[in-house]
Structure formats: C-alpha cells, structure tokens
N, CA, C and O atoms as a Tinker XYZ file with bonds, in Angstrom:
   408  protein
     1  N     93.784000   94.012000  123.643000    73     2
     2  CA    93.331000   93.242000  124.785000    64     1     3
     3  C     91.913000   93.696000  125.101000    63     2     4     5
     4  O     91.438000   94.751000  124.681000    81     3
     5  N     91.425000   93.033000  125.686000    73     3     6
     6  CA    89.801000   93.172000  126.158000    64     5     7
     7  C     89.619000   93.965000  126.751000    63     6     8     9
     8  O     90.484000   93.920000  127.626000    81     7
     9  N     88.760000   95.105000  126.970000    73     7    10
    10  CA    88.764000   95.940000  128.120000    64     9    11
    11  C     88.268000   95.534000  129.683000    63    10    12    13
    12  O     88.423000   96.119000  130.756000    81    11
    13  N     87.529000   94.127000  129.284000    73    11    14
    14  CA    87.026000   93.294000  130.413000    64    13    15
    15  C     88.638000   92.291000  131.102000    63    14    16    17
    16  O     88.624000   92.315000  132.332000    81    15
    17  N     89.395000   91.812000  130.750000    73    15    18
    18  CA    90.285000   91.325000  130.808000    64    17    19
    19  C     91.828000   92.448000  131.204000    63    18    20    21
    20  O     92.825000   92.349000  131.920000    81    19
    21  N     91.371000   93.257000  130.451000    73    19    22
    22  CA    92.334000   94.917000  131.136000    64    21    23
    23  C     91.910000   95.119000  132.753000    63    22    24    25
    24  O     92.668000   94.987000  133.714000    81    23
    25  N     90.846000   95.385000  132.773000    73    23    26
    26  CA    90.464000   95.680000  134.318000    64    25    27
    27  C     90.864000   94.330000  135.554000    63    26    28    29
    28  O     91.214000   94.496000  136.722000    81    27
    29  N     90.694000   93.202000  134.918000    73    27    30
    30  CA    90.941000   92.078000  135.643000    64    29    31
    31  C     92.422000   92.263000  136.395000    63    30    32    33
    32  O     92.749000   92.360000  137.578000    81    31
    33  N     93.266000   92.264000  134.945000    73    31    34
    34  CA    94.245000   92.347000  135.506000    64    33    35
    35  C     94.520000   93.005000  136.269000    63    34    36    37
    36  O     95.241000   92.665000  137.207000    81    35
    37  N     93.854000   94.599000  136.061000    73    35    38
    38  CA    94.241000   95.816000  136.537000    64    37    39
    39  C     94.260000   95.786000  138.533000    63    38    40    41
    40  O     95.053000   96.183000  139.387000    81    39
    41  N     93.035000   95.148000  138.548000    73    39    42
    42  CA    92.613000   94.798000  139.549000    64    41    43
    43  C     93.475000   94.110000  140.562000    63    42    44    45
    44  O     93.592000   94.351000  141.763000    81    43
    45  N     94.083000   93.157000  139.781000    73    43    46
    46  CA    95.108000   92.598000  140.699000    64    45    47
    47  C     96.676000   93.118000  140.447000    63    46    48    49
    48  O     97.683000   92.424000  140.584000    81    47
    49  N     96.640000   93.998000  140.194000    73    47    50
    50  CA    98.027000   94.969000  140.146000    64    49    51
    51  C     98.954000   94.909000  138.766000    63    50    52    53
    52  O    100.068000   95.315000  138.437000    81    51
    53  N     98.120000   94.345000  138.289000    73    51    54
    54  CA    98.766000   94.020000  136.725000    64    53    55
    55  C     98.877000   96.042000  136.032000    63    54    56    57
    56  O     98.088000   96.960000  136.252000    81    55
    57  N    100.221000   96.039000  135.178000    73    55    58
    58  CA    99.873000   97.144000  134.192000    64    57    59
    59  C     99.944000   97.303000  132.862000    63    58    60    61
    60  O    101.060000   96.943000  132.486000    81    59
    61  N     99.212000   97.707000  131.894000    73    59    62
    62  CA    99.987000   97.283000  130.602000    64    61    63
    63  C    100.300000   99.080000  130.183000    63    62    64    65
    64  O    100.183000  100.091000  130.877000    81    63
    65  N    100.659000   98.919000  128.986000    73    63    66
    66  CA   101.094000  100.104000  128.362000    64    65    67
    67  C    101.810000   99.497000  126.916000    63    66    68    69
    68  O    101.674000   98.333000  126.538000    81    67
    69  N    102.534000  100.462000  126.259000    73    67    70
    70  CA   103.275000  100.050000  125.002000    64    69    71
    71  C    104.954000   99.557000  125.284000    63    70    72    73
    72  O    105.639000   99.865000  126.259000    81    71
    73  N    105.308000   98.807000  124.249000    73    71    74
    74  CA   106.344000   98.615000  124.575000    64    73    75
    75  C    107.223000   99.804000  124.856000    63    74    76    77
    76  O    107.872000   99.708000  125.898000    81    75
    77  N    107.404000  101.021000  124.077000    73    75    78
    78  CA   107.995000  102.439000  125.341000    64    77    79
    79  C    108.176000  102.245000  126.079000    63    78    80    81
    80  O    109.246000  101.898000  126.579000    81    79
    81  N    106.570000  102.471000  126.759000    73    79    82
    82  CA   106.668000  102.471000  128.251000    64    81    83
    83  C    107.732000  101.244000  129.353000    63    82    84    85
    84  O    108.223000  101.382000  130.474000    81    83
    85  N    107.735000  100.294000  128.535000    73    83    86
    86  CA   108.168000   98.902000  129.165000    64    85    87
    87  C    109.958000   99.337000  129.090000    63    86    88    89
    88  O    110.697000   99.227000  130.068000    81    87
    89  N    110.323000   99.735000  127.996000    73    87    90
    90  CA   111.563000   99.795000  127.633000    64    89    91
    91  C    112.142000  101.333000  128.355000    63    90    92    93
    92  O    113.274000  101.429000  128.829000    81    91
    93  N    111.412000  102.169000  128.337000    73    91    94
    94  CA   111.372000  103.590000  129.170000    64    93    95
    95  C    112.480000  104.226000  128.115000    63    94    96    97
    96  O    113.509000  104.846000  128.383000    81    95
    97  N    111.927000  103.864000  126.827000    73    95    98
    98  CA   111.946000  104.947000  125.684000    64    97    99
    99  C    111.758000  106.176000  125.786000    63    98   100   101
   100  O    110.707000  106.415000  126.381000    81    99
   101  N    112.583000  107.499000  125.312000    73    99   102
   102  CA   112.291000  108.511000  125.120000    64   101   103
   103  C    111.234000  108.563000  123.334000    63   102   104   105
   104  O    111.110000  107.633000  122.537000    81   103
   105  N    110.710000  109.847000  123.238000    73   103   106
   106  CA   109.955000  109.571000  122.484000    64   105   107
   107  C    110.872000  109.522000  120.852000    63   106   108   109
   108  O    110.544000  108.804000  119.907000    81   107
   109  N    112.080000  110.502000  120.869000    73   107   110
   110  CA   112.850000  110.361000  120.010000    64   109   111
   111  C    112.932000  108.450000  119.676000    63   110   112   113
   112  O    112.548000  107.757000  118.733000    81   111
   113  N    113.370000  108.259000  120.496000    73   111   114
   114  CA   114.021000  106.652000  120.648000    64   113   115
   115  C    113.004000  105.889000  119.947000    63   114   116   117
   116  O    113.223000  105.138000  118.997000    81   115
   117  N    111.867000  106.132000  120.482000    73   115   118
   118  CA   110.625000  105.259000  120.007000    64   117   119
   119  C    110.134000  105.624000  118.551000    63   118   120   121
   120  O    109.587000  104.719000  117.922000    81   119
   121  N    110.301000  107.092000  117.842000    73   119   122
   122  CA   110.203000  107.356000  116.715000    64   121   123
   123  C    111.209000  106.688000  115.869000    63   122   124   125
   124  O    110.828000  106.244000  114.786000    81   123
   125  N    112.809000  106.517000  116.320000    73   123   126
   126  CA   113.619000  105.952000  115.572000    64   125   127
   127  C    113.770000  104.137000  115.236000    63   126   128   129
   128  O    114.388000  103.526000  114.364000    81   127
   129  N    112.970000  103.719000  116.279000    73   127   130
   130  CA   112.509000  101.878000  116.216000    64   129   131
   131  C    111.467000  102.243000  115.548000    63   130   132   133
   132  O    111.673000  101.497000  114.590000    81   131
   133  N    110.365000  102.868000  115.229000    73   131   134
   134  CA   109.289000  102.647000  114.336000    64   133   135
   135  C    109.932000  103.127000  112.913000    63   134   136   137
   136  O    109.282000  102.818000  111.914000    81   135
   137  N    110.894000  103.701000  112.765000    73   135   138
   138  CA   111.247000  104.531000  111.425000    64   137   139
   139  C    112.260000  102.752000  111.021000    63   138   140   141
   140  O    112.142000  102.205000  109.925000    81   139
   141  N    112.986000  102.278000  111.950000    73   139   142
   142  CA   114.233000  101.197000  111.371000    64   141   143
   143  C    113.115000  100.148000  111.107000    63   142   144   145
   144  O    113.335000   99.353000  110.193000    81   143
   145  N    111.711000  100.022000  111.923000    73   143   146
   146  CA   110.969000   98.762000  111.603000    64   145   147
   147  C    109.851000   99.256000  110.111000    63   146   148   149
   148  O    109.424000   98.464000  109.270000    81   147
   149  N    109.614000  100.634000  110.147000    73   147   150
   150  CA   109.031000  100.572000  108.380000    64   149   151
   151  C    109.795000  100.104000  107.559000    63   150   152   153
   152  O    109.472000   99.176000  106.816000    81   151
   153  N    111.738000  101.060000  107.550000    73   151   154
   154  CA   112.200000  100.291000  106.457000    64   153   155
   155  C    112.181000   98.910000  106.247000    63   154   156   157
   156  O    111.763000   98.246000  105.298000    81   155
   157  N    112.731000   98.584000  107.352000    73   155   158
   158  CA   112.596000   96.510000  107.305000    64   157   159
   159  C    111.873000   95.733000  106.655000    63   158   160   161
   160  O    112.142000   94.701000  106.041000    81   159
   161  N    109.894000   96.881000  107.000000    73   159   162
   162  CA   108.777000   96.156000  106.471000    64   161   163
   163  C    108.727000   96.233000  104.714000    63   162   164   165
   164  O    108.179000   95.542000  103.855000    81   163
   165  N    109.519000   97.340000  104.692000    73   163   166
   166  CA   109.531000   97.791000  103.207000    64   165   167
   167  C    109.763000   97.251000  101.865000    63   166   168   169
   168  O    109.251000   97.143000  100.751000    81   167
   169  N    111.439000   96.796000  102.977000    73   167   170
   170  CA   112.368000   95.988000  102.275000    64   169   171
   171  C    111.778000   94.399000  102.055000    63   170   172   173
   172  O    112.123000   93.806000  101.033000    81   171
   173  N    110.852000   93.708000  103.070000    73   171   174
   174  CA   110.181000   92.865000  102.922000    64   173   175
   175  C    109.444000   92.992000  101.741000    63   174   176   177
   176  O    110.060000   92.793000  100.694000    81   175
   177  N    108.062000   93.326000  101.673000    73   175   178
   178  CA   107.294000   93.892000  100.792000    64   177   179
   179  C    107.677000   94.182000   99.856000    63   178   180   181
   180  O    107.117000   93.671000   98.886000    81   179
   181  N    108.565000   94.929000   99.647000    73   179   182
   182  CA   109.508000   95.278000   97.994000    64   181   183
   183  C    109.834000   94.321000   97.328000    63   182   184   185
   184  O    109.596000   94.184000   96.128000    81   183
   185  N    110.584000   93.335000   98.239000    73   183   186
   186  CA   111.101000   92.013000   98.133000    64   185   187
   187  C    110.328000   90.761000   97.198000    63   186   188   189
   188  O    110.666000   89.891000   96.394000    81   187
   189  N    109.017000   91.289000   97.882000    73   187   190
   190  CA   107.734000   89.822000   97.980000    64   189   191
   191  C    107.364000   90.044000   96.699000    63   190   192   193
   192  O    107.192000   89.210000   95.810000    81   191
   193  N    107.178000   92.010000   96.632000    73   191   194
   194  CA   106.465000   92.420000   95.137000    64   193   195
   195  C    106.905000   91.780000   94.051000    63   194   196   197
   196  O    106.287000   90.967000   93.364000    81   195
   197  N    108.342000   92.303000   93.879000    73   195   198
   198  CA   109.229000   91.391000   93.175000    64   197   199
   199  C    109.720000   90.292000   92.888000    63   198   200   201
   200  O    110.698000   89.982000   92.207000    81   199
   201  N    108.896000   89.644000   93.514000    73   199   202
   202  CA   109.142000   88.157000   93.254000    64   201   203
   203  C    110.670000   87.706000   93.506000    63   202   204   205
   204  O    111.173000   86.977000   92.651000    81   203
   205  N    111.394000   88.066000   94.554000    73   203   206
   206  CA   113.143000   87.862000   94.207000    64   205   207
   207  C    112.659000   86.986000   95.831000    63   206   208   209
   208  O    111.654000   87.035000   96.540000    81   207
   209  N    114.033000   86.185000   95.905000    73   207   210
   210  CA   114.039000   85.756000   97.377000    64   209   211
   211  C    114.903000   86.235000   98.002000    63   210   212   213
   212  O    115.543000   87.213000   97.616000    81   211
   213  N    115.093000   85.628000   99.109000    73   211   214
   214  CA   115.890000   86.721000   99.721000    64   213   215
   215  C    117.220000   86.352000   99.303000    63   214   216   217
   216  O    117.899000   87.375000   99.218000    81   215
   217  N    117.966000   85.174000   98.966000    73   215   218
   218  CA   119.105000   85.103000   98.104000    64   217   219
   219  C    119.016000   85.884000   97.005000    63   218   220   221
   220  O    119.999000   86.586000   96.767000    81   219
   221  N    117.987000   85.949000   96.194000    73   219   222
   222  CA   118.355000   86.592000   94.880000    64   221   223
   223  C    118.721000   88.358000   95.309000    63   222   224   225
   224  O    119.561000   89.070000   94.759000    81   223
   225  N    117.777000   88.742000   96.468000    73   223   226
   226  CA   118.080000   90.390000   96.972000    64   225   227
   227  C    119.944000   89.963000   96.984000    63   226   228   229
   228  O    120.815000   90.330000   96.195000    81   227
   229  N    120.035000   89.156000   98.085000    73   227   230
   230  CA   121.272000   89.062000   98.847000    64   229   231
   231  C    122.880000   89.383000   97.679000    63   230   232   233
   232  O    123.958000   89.966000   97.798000    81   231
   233  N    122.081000   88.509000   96.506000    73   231   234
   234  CA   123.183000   88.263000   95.397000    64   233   235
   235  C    123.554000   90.277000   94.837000    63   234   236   237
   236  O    124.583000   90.953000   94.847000    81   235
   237  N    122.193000   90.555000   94.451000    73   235   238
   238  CA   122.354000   91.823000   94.191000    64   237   239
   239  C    123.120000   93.192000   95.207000    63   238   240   241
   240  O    123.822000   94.164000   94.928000    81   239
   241  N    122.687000   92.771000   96.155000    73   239   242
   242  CA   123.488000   93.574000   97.237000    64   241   243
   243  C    124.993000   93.175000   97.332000    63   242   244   245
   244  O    125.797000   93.935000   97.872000    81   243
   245  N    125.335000   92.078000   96.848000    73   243   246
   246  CA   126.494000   91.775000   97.466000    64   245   247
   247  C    126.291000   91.232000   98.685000    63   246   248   249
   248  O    127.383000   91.293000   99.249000    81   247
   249  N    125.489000   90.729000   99.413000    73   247   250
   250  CA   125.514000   90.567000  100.622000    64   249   251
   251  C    125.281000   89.064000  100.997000    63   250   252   253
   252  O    125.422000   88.199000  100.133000    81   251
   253  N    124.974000   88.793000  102.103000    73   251   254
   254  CA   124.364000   86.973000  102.102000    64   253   255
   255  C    122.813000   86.977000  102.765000    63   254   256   257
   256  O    122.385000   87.842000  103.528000    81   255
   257  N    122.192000   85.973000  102.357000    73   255   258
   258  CA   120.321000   85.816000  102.614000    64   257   259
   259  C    120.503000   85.767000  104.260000    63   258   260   261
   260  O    119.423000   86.135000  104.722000    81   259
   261  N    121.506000   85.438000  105.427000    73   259   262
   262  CA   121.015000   85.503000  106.524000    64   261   263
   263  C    121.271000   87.295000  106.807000    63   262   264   265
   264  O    120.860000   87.817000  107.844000    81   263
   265  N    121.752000   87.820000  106.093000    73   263   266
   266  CA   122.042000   89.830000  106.155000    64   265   267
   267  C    120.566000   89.936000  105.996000    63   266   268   269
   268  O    119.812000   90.266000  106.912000    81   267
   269  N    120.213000   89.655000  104.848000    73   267   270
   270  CA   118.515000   89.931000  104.336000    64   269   271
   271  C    117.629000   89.779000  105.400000    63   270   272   273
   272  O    116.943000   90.579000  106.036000    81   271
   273  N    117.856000   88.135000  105.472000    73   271   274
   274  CA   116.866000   87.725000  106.660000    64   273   275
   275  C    116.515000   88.862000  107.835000    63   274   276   277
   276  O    115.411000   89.203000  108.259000    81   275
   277  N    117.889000   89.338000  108.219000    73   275   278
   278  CA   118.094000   90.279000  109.402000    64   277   279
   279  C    117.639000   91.190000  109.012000    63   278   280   281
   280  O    116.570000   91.546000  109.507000    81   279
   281  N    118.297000   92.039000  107.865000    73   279   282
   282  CA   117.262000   93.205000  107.063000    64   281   283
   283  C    115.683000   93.140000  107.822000    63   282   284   285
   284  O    115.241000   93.863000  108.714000    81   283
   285  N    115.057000   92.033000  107.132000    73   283   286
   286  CA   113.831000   91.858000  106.868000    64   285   287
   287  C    113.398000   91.980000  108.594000    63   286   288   289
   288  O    112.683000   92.970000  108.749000    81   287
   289  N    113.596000   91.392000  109.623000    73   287   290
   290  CA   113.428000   91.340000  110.741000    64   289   291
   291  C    113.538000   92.449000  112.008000    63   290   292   293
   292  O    113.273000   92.536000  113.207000    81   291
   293  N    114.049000   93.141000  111.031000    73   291   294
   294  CA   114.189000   94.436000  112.046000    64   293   295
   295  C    115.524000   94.442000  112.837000    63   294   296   297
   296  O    115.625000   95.383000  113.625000    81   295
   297  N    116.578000   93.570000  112.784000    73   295   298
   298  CA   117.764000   93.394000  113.585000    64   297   299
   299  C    118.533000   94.353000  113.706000    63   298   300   301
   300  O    118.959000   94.912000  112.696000    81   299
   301  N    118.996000   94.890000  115.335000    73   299   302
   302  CA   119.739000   96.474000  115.072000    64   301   303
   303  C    120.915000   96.519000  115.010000    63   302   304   305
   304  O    121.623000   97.321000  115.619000    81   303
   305  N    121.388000   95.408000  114.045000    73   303   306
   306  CA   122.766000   95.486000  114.039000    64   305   307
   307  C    123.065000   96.213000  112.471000    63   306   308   309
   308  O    124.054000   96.801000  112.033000    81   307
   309  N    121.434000   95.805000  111.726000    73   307   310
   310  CA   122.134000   96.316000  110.510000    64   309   311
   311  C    121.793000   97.715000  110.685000    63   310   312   313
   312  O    121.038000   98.195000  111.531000    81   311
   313  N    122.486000   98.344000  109.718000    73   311   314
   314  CA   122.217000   99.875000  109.650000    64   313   315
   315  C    121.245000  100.476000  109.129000    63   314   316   317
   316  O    120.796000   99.641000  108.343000    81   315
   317  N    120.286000  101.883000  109.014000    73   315   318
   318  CA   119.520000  102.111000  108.671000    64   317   319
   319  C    119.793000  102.323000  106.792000    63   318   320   321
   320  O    119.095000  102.051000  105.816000    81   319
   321  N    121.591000  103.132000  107.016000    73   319   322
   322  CA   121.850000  103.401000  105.313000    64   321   323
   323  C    121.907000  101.911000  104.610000    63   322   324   325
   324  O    121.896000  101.955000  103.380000    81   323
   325  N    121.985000  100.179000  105.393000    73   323   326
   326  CA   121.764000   99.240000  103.974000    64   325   327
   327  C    120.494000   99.099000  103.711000    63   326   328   329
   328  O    119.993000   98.651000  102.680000    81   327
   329  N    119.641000   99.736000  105.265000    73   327   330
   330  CA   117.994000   99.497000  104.449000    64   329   331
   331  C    117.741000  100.174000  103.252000    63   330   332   333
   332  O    117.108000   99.775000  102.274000    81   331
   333  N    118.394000  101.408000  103.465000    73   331   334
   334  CA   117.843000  102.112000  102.779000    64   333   335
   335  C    118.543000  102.431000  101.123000    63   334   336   337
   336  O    118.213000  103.238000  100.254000    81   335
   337  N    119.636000  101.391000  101.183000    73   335   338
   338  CA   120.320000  101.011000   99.528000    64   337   339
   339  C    119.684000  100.040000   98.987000    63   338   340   341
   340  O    119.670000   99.945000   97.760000    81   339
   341  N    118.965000   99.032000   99.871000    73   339   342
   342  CA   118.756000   98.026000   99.513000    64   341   343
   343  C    117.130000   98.624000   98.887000    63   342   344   345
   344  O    116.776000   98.150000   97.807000    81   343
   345  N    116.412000   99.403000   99.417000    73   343   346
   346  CA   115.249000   99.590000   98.599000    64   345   347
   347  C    115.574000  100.304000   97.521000    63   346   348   349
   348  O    114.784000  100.349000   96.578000    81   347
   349  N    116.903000  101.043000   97.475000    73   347   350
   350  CA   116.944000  101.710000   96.327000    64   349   351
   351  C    117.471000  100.971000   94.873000    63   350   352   353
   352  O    117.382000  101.260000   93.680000    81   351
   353  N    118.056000   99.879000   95.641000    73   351   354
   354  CA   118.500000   98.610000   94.692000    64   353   355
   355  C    117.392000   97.940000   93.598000    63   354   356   357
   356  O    117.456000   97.543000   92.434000    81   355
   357  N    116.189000   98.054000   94.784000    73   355   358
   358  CA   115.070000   97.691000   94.055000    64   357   359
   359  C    114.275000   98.428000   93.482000    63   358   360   361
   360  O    113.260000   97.806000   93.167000    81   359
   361  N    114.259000   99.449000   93.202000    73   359   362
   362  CA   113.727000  100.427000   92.455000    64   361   363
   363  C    113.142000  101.600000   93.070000    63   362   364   365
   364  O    112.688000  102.472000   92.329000    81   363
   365  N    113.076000  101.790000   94.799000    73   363   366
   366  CA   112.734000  102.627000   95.443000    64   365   367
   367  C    112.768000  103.911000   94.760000    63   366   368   369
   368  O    113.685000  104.118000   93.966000    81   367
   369  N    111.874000  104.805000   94.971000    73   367   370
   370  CA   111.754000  106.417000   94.367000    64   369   371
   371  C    112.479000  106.740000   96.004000    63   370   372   373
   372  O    112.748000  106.112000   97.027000    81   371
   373  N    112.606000  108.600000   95.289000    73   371   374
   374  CA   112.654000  109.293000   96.950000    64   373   375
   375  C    111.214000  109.416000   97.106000    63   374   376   377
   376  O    110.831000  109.339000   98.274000    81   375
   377  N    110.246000  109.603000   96.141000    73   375   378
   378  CA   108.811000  109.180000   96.797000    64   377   379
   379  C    108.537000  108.263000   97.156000    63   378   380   381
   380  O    107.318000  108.215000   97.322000    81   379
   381  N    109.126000  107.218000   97.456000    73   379   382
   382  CA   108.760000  105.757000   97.907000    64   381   383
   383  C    109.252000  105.496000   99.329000    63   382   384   385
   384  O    108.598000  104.945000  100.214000    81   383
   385  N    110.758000  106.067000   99.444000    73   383   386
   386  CA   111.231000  106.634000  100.313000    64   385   387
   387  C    110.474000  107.410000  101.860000    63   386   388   389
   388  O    110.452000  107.047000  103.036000    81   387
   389  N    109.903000  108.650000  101.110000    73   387   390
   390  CA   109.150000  109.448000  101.816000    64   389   391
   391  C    108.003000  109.240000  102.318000    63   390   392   393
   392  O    107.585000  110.042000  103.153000    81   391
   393  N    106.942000  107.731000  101.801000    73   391   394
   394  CA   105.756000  107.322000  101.812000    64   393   395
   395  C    106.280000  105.950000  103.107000    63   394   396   397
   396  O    105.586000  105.752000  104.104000    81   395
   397  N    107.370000  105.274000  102.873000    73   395   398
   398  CA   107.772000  104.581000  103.995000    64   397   399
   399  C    108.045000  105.413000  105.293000    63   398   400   401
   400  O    107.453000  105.044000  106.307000    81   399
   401  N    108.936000  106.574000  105.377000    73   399   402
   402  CA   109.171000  106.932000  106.715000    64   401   403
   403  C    108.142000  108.149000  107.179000    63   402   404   405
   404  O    108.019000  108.672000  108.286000    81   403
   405  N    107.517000  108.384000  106.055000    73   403   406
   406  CA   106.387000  109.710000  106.675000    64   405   407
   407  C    105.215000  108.949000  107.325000    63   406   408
   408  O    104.284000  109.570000  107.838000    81   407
C-alpha cells in the first residue's frame, strides 16, 4: 500500500497490519500457515514443471483433481503428510523438501 494512502487512512482511524495481526496468530501459528502454504505452492509448481494436470497428479495419488485442486490452494482440511507424499510422488528430494520449508 502507499505510504501516502497508509497515513490517510491512518488518519481517519483506519489500521493495517498482516494478516496475524488480524487473525491474532501466535507466532508458532503463523509459522505453521506459511510452512502448509509453501508446500501447496510446491505441489503447484512441481505439478506445472511436469507438465501433469491436476487429474493426471490425482490418478497417481490415488486421489481425485478436486483433493489436488485443494492441495494446490492451501485448504486446511488436507493434511500437511499428503502434501508432503504428493511431492515425493513427484520426485521431491529431502533436499527439495528442505529448500521448500527452510
């Protein structure tokens, strides 16, 4: 945001901050939504590299393209261990691994 447009608001009682702050995240909490949204991005990206769609991931997992979809989106219903089979499905290293969540 603008820093000219920050003050505006500011001015009239407006506040911003990060979503944290909005959600009144502990910092654990907020490390563990940025760690479930790399894998997600990962699994995207891995995805794209490979030229597969998200049915063709889905077929390999066993799973169905709206699971993927969700995968891909960050949804917290799925778990962090199918993100993290599903990159290994695709050829993920534990260095590949370690370069996503570090």
């Amino acid at each position: 945001m603008l820093e000219e447009k920050r003050k505006r608001l500011a001015a009239k009682g407006w506040k911003s901050g990060s979503a944290a702050d909005f959600l009144g995240l502990s910092p654990e909490e907020e490390r563990y939504v940025e760690l479930r949204l790399r894998l997600s991005q990962g699994v995207r990206e891995r995805r794209q590299r490979r030229r597969l769609t998200q049915a063709e991931l889905a077929r390999t997992l066993r799973s169905s393209q709206s699971r993927v979809a969700k995968m891909e989106a960050g949804d917290p219903s799925v778990s962090i261990d199918l993100l993290v089979r599903s990159l290994l499905a695709m050829g993920a290293s534990n260095r590949d691994l370690a370069k996503l969540i570090g």
